[in-house]
C-alpha positions as CSV (number, residue, x, y, z in Angstrom):
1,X,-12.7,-2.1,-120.3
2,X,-12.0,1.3,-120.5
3,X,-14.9,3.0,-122.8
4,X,-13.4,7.0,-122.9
5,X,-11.5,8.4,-125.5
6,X,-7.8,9.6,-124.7
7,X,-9.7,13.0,-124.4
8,X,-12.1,12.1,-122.1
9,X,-9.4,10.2,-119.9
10,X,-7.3,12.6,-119.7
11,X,-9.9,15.2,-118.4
12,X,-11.2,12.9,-116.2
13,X,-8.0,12.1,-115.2
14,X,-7.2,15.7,-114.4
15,X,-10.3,16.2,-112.3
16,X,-9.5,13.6,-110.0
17,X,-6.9,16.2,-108.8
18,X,-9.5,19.0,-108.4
19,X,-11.5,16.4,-106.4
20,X,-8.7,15.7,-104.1
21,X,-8.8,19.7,-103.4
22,X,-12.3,19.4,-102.6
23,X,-11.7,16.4,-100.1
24,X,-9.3,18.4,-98.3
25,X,-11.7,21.3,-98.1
26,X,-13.9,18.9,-96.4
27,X,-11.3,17.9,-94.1
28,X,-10.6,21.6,-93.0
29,X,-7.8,22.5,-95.2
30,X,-10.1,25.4,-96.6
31,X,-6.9,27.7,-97.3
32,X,-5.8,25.7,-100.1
33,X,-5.9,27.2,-103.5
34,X,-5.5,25.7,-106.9
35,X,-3.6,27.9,-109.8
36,X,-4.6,25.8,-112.8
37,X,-2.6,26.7,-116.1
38,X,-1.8,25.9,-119.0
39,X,1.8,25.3,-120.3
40,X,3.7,26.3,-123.4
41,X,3.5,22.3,-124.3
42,X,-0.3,21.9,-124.1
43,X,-0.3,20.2,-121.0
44,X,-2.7,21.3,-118.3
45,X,-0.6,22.0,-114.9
46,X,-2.3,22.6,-112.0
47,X,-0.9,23.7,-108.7
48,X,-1.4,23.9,-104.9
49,X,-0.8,26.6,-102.6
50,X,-2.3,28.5,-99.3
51,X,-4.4,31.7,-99.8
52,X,-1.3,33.9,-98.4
53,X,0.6,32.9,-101.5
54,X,-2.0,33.8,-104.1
55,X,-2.3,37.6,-105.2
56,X,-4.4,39.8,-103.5
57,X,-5.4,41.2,-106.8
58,X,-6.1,37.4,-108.6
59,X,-7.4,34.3,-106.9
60,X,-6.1,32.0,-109.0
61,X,-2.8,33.5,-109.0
62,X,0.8,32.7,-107.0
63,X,3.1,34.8,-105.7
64,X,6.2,33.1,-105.5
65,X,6.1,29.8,-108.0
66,X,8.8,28.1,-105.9
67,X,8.0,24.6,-105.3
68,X,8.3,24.7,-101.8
69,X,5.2,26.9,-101.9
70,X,3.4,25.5,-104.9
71,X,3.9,21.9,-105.6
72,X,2.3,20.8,-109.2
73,X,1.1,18.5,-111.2
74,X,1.4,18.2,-114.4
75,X,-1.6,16.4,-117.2
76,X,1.7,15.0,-118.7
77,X,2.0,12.9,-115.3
78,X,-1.5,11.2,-116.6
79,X,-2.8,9.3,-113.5
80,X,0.6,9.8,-111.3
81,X,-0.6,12.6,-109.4
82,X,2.8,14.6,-109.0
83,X,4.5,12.1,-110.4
84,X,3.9,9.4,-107.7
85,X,3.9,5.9,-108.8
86,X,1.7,4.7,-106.1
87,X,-0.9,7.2,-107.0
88,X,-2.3,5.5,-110.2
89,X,-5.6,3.8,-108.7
90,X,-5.6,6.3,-105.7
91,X,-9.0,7.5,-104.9
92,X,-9.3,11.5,-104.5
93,X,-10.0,10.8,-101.0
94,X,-6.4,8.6,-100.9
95,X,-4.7,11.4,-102.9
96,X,-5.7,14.1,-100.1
97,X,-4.3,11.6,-97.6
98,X,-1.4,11.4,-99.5
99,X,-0.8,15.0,-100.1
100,X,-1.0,15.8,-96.2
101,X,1.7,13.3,-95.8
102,X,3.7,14.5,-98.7
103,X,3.5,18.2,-98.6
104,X,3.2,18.8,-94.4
105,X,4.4,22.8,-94.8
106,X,2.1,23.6,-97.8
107,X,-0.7,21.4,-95.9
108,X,0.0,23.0,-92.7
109,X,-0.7,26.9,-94.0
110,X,-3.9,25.5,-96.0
111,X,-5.0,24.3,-93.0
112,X,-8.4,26.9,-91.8
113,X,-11.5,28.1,-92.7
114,X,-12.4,29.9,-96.4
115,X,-16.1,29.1,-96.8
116,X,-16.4,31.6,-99.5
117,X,-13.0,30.1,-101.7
118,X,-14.8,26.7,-101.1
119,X,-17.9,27.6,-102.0
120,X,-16.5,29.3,-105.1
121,X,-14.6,25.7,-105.4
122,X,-17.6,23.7,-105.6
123,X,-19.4,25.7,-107.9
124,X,-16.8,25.7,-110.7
125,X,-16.4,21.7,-110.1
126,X,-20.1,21.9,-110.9
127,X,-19.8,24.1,-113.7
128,X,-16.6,22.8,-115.4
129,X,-18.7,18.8,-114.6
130,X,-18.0,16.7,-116.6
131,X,-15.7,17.9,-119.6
132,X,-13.5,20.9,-118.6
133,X,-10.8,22.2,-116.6
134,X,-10.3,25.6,-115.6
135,X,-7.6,28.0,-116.6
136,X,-6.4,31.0,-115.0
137,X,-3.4,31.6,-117.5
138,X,-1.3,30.2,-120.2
139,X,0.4,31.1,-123.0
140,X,-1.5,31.6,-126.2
141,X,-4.9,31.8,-124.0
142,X,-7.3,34.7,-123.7
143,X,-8.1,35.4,-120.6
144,X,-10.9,38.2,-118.8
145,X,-8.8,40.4,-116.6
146,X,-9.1,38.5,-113.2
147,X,-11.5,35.6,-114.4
148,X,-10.5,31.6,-115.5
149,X,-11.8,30.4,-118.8
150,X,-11.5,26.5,-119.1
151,X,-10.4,23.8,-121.0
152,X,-12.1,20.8,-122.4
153,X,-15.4,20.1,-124.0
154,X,-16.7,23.0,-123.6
155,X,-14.9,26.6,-123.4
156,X,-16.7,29.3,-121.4
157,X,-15.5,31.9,-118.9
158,X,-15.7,31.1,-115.0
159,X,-16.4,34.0,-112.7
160,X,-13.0,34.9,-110.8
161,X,-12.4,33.0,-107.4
162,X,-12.2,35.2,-103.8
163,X,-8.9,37.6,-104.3
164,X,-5.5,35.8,-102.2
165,X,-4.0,37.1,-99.0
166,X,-0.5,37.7,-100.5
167,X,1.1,40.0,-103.0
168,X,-0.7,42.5,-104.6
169,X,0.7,42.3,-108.3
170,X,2.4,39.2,-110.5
């Protein structure tokens, strides 16, 4: 039986995507960077990219929003990670192996070392534990210049992630 409230679920449900990102750090895919944000709608969207397609002046940032570059999921998906069907009862450690075999190019250029965007990765898991997600836009949100605010039970401002490799402006 199922004890959280829709709330609850759906935030937990949303940080078993941020895990997946932090089992594919630990399996060397480093380079990959989250751009969480929140829609128009009030759904929480969070995608994937490599560190040469996140501004060199934002870390949680794109360049070029093309799927192709930055697949996303959406909170609206609830437990259908990118809307797969098989992903309902996918661990995070299933979901990784999933992504790699559903996004090969975007896996491929996160593939590498970024010890200091990991480390920042794991910290804001810890911080944002057990009730928030992070933001690093949206419309109708405040945000610090450069920083993430979050989401969730709580609302507090999360120290910027390591600038991209790509663009220098949005």
């Amino acid at each position: 039986m199922n004890t959280k409230s829709p709330d609850q679920q759906h935030i937990h449900d949303c940080r078993r995507l941020l895990r997946m990102i932090s089992e594919l750090h630990v399996r060397g895919y480093q380079r990959l960077r989250v751009i969480p944000h929140l829609y128009s709608v009030g759904t929480w969207r969070c995608g994937i990219t490599d560190v040469d397609n996140v501004l060199s002046n934002h870390g949680a940032l794109p360049c070029n929003w093309d799927f192709a570059h930055v697949p996303q999921h959406t909170s609206a998906a609830g437990r259908e990670c990118f809307g797969w069907g098989d992903a309902k009862q996918a661990s995070p450690s299933r979901l990784a192996s999933m992504f790699l075999e559903r996004f090969p190019d975007v896996s491929r250029r996160g593939l590498g070392r970024d010890f200091e965007y990991a480390g920042w990765f794991s910290w804001m898991l810890h911080e944002t534990y057990p009730d928030c997600l992070p933001i690093a836009q949206g419309d109708y949100v405040e945000l610090p210049p450069g920083g993430l605010t979050t989401i969730g039970g709580r609302e507090f401002r999360l120290k910027p992630p390591p600038f991209g490799n790509g663009c220098n402006s949005q």
